[in-house]
N, C-alpha and C positions, 0 to 999 in steps of 0.2 A: 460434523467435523470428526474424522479420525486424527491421528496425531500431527499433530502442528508442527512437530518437528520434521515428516516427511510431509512437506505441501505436494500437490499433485502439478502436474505441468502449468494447467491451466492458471492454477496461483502463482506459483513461482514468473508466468508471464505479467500476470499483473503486479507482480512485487517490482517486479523490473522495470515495467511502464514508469511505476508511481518512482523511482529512483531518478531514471530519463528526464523525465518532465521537472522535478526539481529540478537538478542541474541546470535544464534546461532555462527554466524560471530565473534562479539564482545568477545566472548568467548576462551579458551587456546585452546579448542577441534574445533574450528572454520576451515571449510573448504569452499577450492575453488566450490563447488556445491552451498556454499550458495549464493554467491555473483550474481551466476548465478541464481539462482533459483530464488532472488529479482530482476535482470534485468528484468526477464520474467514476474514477477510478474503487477511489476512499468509498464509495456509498453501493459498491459492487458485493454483494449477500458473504460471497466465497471470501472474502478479502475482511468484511465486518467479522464475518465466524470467528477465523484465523485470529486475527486480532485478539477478539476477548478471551479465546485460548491461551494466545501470549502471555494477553495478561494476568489471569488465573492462574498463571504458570510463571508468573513474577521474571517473566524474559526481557515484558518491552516496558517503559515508562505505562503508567498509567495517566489518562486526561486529567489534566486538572482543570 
């Protein structure tokens, strides 16, 4: 991972999925596709990197 502050396209599309798909979730019209669609999302290499960059850089919550 280079800087996590500049995500490359390809992140930034998945940061965007994983936002969609909540909404989407969280929503009356909310379906079982989305929950999956963010599993797959969440467990994508570029997207795990990013994350623990975040975190080591005290941007995003850390998992408890």
């Amino acid at each position: 991972m280079t800087d996590p502050l500049k995500p490359s396209p390809s992140l930034l599309s998945k940061l965007g999925s994983i936002t969609v798909h909540v909404e989407e979730m969280l929503s009356n019209k909310g379906h079982e596709f989305d929950l999956s669609a963010l599993k797959s999302v969440l467990n994508d290499v570029e997207v795990k990197a990013w994350l623990k960059s975040m975190q080591d850089m005290a941007l995003v919550p850390v998992k408890r």
